[in-house]
Backbone bond lengths (Angstrom), bond angles and torsions (degrees), N, CA, C in turn:
res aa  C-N    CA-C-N  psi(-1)  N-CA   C-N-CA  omega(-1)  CA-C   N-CA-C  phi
1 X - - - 1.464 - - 1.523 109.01 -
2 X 1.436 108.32 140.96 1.739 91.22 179.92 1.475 107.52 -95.85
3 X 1.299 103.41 -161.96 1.510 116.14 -165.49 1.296 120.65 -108.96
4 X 1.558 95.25 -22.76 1.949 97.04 158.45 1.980 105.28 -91.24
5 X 0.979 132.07 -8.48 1.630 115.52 151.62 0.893 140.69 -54.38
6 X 1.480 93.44 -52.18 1.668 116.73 167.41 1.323 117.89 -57.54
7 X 1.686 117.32 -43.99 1.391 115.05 -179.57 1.875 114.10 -61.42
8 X 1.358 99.31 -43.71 1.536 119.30 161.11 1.593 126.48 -17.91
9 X 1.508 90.02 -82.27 1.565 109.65 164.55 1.387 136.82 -59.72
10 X 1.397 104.57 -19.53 1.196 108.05 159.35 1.268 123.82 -82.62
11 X 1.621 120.33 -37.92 1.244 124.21 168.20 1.819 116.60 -63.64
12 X 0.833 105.02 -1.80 1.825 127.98 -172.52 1.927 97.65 -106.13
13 X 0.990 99.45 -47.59 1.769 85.08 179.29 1.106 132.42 -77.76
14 X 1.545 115.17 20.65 1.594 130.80 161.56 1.346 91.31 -59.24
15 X 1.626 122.41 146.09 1.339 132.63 157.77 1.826 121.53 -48.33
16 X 1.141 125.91 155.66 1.196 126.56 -147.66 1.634 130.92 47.31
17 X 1.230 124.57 12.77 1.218 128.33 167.03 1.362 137.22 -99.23
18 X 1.136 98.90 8.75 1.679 120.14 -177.61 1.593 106.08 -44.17
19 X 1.381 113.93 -46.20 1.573 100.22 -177.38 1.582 118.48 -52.08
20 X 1.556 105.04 -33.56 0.921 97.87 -162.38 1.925 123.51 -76.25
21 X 0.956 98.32 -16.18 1.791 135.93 169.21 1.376 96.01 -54.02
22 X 1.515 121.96 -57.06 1.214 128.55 -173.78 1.832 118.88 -40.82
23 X 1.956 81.94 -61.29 1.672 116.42 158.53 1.458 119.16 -9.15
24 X 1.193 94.99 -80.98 1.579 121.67 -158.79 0.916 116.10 -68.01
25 X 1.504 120.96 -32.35 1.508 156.23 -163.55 1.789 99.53 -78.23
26 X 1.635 112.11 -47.89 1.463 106.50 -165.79 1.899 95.93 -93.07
27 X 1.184 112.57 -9.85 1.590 103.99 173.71 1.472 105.12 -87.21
28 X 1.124 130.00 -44.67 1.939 112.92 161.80 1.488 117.62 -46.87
29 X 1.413 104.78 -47.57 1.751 93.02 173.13 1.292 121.67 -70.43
30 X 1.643 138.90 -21.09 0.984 157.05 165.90 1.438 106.03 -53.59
31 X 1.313 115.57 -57.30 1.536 136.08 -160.00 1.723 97.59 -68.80
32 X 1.523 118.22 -29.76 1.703 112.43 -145.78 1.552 85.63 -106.09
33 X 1.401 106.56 -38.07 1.429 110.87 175.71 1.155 125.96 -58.61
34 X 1.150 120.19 -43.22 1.553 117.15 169.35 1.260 132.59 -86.25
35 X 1.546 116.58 -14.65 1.444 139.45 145.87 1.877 102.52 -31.65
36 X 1.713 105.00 -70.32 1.421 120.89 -159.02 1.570 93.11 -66.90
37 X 1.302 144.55 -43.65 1.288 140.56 -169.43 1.466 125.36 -75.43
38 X 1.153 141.78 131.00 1.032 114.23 -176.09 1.937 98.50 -83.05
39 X 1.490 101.04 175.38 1.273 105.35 -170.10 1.707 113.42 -170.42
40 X 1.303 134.04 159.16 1.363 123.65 169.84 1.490 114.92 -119.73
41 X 1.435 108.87 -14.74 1.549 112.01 -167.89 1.935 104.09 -98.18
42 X 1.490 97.77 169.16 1.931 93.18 177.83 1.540 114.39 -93.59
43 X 1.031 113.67 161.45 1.225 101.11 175.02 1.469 108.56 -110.87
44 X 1.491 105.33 150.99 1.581 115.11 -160.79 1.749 119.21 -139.55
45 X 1.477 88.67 93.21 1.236 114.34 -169.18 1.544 117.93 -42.41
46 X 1.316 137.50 140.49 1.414 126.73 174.95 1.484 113.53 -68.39
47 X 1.954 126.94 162.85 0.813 119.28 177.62 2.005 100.29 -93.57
48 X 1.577 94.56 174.87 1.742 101.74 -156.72 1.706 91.57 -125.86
49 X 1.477 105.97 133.81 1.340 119.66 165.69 1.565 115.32 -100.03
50 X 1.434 131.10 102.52 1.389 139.66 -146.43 1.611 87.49 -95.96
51 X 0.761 131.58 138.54 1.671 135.68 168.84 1.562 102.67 -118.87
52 X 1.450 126.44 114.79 1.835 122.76 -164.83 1.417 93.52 -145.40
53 X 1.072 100.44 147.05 1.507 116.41 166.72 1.689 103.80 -87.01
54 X 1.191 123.57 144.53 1.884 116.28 152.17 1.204 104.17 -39.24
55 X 1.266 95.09 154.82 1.815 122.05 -168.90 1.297 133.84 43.83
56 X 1.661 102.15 27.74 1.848 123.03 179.19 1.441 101.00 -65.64
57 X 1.578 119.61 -32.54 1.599 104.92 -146.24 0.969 101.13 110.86
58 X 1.283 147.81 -71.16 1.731 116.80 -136.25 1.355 149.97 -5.56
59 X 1.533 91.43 -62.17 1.988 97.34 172.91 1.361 99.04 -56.98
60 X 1.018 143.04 -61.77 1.700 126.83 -143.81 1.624 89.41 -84.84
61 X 1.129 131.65 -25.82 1.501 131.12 179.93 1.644 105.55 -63.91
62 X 1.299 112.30 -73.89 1.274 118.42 -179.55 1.844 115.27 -41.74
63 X 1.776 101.68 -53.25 1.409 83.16 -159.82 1.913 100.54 -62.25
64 X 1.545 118.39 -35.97 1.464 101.91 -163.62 1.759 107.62 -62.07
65 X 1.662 112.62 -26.29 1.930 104.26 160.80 1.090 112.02 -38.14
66 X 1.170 120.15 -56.04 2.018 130.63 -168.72 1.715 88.85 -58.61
67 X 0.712 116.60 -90.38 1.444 119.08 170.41 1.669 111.76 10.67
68 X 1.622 90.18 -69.91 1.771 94.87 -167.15 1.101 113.78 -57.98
69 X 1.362 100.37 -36.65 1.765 121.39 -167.49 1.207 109.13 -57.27
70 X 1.356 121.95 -44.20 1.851 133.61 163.81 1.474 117.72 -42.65
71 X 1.551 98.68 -74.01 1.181 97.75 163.44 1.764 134.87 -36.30
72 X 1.244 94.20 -46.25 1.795 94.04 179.40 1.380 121.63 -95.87
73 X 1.300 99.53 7.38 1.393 119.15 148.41 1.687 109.70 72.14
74 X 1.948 105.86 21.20 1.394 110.86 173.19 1.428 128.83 -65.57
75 X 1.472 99.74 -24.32 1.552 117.94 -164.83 1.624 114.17 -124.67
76 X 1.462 102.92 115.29 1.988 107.01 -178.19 1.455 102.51 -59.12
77 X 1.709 138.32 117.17 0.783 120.70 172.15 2.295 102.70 -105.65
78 X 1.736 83.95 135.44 1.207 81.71 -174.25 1.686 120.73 -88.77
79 X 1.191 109.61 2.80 1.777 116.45 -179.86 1.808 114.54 -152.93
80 X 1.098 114.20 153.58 1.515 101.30 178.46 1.487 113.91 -59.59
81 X 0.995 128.65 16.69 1.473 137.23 179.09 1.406 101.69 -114.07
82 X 1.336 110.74 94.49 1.412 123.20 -173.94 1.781 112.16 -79.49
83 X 1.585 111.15 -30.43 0.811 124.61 -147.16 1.724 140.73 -137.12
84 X 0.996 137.58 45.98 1.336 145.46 -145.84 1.210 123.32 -104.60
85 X 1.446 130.40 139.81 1.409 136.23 169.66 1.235 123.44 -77.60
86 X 1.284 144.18 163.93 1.003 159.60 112.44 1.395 160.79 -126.92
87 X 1.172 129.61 133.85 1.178 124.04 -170.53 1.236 121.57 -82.37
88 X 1.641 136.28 116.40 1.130 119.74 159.37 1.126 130.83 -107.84
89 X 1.754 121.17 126.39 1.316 123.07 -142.72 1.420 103.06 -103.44
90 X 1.238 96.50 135.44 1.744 100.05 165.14 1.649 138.39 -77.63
91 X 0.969 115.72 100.72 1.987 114.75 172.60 1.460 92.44 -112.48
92 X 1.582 93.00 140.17 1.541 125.09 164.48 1.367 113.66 -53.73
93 X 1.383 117.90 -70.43 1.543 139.39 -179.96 1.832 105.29 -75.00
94 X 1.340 123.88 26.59 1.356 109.86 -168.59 1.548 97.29 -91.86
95 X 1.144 143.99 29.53 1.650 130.32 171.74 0.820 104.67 20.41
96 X 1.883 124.13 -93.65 1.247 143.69 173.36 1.137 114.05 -0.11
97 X 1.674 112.98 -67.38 1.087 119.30 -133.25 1.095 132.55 26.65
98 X 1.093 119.24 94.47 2.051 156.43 -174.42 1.029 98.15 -59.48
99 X 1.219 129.70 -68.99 1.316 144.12 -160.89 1.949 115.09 -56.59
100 X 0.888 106.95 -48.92 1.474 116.96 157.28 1.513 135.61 -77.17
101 X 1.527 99.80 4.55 1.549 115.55 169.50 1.659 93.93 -102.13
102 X 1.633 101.28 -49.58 1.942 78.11 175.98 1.078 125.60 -86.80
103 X 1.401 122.75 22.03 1.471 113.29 159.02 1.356 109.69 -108.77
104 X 1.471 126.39 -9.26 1.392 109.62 169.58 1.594 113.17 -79.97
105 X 1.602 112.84 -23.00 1.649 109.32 176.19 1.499 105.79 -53.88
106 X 1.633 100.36 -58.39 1.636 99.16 -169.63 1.561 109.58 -55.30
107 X 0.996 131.28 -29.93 1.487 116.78 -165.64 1.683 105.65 -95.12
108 X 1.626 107.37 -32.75 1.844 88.35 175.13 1.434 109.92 -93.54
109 X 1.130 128.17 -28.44 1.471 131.17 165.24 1.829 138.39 -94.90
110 X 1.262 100.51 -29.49 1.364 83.22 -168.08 1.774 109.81 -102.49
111 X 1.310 104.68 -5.17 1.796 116.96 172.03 1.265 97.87 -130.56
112 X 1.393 127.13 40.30 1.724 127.02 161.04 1.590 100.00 -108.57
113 X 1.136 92.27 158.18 1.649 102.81 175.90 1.488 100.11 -142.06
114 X 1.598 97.49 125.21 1.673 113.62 169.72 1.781 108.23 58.51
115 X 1.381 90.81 47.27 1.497 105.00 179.40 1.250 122.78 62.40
116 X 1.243 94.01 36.37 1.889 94.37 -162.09 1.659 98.02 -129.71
117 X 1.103 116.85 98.63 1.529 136.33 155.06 1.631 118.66 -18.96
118 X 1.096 103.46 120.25 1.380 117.64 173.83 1.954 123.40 -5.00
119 X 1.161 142.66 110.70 1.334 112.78 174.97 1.671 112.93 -129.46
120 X 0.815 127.30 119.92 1.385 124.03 -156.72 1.874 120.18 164.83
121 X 1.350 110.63 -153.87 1.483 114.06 -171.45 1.820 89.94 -108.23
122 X 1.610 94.95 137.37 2.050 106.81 174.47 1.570 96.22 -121.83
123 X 0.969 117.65 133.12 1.449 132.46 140.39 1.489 117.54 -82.10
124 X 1.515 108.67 111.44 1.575 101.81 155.40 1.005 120.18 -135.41
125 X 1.459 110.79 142.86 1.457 132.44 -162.09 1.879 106.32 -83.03
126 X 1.260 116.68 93.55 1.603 97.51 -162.41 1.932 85.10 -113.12
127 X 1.478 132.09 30.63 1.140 133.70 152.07 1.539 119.98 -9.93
128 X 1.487 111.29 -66.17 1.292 138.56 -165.51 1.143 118.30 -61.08
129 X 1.768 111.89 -40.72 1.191 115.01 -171.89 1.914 113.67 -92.59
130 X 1.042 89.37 -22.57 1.575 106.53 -178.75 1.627 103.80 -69.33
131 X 1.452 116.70 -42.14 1.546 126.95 -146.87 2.096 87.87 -94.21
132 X 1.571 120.73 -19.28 1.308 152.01 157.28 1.591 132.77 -46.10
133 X 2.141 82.21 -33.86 1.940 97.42 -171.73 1.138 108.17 60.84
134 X 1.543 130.54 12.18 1.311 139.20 172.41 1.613 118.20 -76.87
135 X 0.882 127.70 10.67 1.566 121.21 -172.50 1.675 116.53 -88.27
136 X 1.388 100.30 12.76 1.603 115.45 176.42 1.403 132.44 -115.32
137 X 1.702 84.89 -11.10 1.531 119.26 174.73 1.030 112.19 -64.70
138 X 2.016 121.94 125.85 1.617 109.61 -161.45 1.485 111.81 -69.52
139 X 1.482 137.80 -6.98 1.238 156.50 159.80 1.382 106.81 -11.66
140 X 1.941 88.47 -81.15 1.530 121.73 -176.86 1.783 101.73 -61.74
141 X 1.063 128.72 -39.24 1.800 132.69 -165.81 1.788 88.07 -60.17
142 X 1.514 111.76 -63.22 1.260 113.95 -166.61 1.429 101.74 -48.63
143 X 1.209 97.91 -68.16 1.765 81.86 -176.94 1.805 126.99 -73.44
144 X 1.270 115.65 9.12 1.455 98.98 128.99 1.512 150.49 -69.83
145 X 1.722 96.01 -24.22 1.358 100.38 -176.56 1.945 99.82 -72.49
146 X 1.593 109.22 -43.88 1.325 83.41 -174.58 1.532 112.11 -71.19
147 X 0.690 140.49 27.58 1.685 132.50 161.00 1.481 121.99 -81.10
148 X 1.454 96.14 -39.77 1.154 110.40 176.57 1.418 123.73 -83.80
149 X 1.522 119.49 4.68 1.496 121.35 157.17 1.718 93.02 -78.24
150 X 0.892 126.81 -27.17 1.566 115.69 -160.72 1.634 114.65 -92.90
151 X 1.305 116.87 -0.79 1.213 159.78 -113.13 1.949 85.95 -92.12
152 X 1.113 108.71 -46.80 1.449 111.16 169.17 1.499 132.21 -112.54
153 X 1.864 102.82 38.32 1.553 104.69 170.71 1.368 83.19 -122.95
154 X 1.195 137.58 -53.44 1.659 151.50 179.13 1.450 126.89 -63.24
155 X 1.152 113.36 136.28 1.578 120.78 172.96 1.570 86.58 -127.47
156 X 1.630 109.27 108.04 1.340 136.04 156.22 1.320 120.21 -76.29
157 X 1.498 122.10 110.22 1.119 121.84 160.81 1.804 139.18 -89.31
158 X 1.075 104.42 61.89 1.767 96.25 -166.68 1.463 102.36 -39.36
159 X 1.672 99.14 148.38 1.565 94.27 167.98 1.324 91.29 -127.00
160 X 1.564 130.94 173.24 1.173 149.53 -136.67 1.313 105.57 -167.11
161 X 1.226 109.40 96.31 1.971 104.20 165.54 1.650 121.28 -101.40
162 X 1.274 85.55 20.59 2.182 93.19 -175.64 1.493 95.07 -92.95
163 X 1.487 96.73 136.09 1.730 122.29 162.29 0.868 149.47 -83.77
164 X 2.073 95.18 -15.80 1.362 73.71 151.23 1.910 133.69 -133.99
165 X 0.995 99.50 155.16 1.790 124.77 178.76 1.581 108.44 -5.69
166 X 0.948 116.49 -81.11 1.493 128.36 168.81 1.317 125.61 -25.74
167 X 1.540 112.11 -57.71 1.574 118.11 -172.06 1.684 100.32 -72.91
168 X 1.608 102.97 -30.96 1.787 107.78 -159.16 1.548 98.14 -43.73
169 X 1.800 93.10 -54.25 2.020 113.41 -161.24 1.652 92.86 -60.45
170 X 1.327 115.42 -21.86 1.602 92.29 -159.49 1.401 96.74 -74.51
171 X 1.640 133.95 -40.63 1.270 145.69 -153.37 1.529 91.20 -81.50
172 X 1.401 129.45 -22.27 1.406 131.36 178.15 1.437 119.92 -71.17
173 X 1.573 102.25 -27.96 1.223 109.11 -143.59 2.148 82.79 -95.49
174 X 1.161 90.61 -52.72 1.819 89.55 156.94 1.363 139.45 -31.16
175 X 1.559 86.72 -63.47 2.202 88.83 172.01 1.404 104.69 -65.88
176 X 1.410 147.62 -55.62 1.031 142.70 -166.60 1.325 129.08 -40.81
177 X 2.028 98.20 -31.12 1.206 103.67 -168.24 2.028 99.45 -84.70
178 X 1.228 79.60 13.72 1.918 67.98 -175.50 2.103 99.65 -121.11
179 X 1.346 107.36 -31.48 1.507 137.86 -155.39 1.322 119.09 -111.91
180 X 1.630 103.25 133.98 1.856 81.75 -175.87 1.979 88.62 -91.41
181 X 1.516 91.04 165.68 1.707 89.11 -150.17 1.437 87.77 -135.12
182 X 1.431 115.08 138.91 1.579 121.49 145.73 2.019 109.55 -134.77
183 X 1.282 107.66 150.62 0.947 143.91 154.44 1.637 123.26 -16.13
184 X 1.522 146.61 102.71 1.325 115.49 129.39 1.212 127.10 -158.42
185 X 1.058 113.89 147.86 1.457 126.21 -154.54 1.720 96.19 -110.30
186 X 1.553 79.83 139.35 2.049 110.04 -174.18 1.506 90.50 -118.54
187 X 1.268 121.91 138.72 1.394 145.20 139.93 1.408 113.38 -91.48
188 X 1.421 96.26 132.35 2.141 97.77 174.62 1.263 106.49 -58.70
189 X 1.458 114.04 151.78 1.334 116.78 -171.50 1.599 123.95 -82.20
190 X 1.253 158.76 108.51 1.099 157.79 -108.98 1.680 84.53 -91.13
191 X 1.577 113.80 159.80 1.541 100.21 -171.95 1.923 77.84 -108.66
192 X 1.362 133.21 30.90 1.745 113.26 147.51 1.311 90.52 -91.01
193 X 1.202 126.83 -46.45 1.922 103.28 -174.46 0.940 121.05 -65.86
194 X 1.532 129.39 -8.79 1.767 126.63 166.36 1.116 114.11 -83.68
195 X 1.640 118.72 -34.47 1.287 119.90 177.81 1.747 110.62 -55.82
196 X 1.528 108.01 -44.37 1.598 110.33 -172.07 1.284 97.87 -50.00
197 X 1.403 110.39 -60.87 1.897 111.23 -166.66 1.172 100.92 -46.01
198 X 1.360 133.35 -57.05 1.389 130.44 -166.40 1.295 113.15 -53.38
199 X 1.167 116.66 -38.27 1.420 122.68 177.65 1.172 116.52 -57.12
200 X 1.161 119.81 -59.60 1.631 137.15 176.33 1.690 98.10 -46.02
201 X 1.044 95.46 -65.09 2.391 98.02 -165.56 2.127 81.96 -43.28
202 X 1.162 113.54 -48.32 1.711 104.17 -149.80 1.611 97.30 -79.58
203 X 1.250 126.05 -23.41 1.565 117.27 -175.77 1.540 89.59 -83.33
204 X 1.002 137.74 -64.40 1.942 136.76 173.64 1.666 95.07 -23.95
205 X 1.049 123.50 -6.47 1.751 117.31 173.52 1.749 111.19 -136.45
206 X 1.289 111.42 37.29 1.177 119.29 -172.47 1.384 115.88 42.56
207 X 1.251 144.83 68.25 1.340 145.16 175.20 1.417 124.13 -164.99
208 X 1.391 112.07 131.44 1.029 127.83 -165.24 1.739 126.05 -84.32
209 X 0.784 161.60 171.59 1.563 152.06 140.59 1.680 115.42 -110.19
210 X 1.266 107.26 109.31 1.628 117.36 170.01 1.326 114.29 -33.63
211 X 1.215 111.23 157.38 2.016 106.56 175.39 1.341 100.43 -72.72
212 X 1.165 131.80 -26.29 1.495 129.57 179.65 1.401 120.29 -70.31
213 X 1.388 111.40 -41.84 1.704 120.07 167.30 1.200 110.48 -50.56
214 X 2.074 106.43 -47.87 1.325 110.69 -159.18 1.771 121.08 -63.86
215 X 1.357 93.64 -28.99 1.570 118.07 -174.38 1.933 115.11 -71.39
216 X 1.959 93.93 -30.75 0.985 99.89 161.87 1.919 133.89 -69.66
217 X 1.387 111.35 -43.02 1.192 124.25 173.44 1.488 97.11 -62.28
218 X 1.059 136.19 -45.18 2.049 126.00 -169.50 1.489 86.39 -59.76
219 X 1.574 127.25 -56.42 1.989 109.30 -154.08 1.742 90.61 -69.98
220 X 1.451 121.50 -49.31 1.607 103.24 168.34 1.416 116.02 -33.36
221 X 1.503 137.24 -85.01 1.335 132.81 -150.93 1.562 99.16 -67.75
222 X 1.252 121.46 -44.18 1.703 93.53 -171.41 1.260 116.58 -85.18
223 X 1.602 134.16 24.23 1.295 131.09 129.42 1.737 114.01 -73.12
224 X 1.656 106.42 -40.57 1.268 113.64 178.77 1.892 119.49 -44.04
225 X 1.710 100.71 -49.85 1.484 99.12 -167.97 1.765 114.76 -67.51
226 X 1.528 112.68 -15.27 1.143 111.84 178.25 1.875 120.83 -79.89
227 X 1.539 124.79 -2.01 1.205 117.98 -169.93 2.026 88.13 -96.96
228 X 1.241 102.90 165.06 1.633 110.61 179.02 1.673 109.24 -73.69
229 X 1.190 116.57 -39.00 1.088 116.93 -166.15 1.521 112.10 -67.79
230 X 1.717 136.45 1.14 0.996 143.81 -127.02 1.785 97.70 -121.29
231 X 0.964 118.13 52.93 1.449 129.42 -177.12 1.794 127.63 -42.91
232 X 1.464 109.92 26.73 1.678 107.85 162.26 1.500 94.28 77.88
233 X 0.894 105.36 -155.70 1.860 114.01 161.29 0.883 161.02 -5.48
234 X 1.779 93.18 -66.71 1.464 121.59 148.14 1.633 115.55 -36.10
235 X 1.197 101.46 -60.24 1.754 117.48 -168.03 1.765 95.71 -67.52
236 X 1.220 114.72 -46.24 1.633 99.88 179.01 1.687 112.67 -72.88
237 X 1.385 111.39 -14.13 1.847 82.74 167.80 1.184 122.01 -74.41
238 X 1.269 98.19 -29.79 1.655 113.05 -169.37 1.694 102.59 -64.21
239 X 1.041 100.08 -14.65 1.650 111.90 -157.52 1.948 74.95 -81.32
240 X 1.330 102.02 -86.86 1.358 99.38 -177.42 1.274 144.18 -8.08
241 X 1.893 102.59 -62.47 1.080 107.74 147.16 1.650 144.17 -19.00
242 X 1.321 96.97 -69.75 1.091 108.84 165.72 1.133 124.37 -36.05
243 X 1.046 97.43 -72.79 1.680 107.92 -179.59 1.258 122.57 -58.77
244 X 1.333 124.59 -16.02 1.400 121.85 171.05 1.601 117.09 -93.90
245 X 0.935 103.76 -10.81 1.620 114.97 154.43 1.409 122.12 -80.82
246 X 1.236 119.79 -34.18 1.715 143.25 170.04 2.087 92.71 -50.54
247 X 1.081 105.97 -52.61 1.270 110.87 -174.18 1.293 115.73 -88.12
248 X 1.492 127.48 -21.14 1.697 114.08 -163.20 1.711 79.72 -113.82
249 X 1.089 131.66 -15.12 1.786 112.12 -179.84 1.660 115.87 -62.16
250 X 1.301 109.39 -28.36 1.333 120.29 176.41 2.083 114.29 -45.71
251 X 1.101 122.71 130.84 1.467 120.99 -175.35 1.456 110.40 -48.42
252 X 1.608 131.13 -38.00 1.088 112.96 178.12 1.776 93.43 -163.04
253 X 1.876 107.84 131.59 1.186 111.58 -168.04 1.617 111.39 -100.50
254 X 1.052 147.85 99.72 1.323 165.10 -106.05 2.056 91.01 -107.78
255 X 1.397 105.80 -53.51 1.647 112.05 -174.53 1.260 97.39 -131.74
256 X 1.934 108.65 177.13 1.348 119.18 159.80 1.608 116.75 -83.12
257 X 1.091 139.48 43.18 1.712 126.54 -157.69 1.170 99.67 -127.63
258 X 1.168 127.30 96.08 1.935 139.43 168.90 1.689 110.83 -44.98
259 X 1.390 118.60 64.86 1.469 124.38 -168.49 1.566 96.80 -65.89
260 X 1.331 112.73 169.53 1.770 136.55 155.25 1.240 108.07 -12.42
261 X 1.325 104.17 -69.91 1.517 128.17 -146.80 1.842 95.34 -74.23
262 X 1.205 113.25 -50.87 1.143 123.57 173.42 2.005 116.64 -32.86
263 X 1.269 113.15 -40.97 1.483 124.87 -165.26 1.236 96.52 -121.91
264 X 0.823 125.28 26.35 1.959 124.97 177.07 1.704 100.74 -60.17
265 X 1.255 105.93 -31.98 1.800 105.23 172.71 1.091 107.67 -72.02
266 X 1.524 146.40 -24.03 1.030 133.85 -144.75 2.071 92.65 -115.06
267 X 0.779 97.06 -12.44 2.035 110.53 -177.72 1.474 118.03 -44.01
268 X 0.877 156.91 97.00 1.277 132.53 157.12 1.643 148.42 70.64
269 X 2.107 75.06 -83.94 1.462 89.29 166.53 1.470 97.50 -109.36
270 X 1.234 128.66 43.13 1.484 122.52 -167.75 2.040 109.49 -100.07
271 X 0.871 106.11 -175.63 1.463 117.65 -179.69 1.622 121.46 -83.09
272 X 1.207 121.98 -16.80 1.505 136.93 153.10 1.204 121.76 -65.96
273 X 1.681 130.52 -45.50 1.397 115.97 160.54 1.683 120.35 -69.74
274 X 1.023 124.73 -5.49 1.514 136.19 -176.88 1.688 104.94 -81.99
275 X 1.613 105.36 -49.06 1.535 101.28 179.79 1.674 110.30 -76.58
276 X 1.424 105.33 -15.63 1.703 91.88 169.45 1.549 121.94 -89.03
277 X 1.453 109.36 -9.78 1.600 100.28 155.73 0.968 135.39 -112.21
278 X 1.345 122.23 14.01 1.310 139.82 136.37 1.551 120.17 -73.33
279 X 1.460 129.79 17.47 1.535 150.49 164.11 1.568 95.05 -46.92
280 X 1.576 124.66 139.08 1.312 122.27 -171.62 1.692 93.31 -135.45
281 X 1.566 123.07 3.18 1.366 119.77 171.54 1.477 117.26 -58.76
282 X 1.225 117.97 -34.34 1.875 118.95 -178.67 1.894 101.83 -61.00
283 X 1.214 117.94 -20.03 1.394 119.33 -144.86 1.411 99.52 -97.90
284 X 1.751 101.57 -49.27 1.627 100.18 168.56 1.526 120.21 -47.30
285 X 1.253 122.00 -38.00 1.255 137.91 -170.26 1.833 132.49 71.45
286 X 1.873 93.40 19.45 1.231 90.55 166.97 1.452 96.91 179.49
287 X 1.592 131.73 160.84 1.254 137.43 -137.83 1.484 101.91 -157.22
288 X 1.080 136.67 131.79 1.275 145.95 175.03 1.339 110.96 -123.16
289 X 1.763 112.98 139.13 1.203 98.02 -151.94 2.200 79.66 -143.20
290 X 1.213 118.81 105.40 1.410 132.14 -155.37 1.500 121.80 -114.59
291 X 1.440 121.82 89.75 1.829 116.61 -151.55 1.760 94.38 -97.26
């Protein structure tokens, strides 16, 4: 078994992630199967419609998928940048449409090498247009069709943060007609299963959290899991981090016990929920993510 699966699946066995288990599950059988067969042609994975609430994870989810995908050697990756986000933003009045000029620069020019177009795993964020009733808009059509020239260097992942039901299928019912399409659904991550992780990163550094701290970090994260910028996992190491610096910067630390006073940044009204909504990644409108 390798060690980015494992890391995978574990990051996958947070509650509500079952689809993604599913995922991972049919690219090892995919991977062993076509290994065992002989064969001459590639095989060409469908693209995936992610349905997530804020604070699922994605980025740190997706890039370690890209990951596997390397490893099992489903996907030609054409640059050490296996893996990238993007946002595509919706304006009413955009003619232009901007947004599909800067994602075609970035993908044939500015992460191509030697004229060679992007090849790898995309995240796109098409939230906006879905949450818009826009996915019929010839805007959005055009830029399905170009996806679908790319259709066999890329595994496109739209992701989807709209709730509701109706609009999701309609934006589904769109890509399909251009895309071969599967399914998956993210549940936000419960903040006791973030709390456990958190726990774990801070005992891996000898330190404890008081029931009083602890009680404090839950009213933090479940305001936390609702802002966008609030990335699952990702956001709780960092969280950790923090906090274990919050505690060892002090001139001299007397015990291991992560008191009140200790996370007063991390509170509520503290200075840690302020820098996550002040997050300026949605704005750039796209994320590169490079192992």
């Amino acid at each position: 078994m390798s060690k980015i699966y494992d890391e995978v699946m574990k990051l996958s066995a947070l509650e509500g992630m079952e689809d993604i288990r599913v995922v991972l599950d049919e690219w090892k059988f995919i991977a062993n199967n076509f290994k065992n067969n002989p064969h001459e042609g590639n095989m060409f994975l469908p693209d995936y419609l992610m349905v997530a609430s804020p604070g699922s994870g994605v980025s740190t989810l997706l890039n370690m998928m890209s990951e596997y995908l390397y490893e099992l050697g489903l996907v030609q990756f054409s640059l050490p940048t296996k893996f990238f986000e993007f946002l595509l933003e919706y304006e009413p009045q955009d003619r232009n449409f901007n947004a599909f000029k800067r994602y075609y620069n970035l993908v044939e020019y500015q992460i191509s090498q030697f004229g060679r177009a992007f090849e790898g795993v995309i995240c796109i964020d098409i939230t906006e247009w879905v949450e818009a009733k826009a996915c019929l808009d010839k805007r959005f059509i055009r830029f399905m069709e170009y996806l679908t020239q790319k259709d066999d260097k890329q595994v496109v992942i739209f992701l989807c943060n709209c709730c509701d039901e109706l609009l999701v299928k309609e934006a589904e019912s769109v890509i399909i007609s251009f895309m071969r399409l599967r399914r998956i659904n993210l549940k936000t991550n419960k903040v006791t299963d973030l709390m456990m992780r958190l726990n774990e990163y801070l005992e891996k550094m000898g330190l404890v959290l008081s029931d009083e701290a602890y009680q404090d970090l839950v009213k933090t994260l479940n305001i936390a899991i609702n802002e966008k910028a609030f990335d699952g996992l990702k956001s709780i190491q960092q969280l950790a981090k923090d906090i274990i610096y919050e505690k060892y910067r002090l001139s001299q630390v007397n015990d291991n016990i992560i008191n009140s006073k200790d996370i007063i940044r991390f509170q509520t009204d503290g200075e840690w929920l302020k820098q996550l909504r002040r997050n300026v990644k949605r704005s750039i409108g796209y994320e590169l993510y490079t192992k």
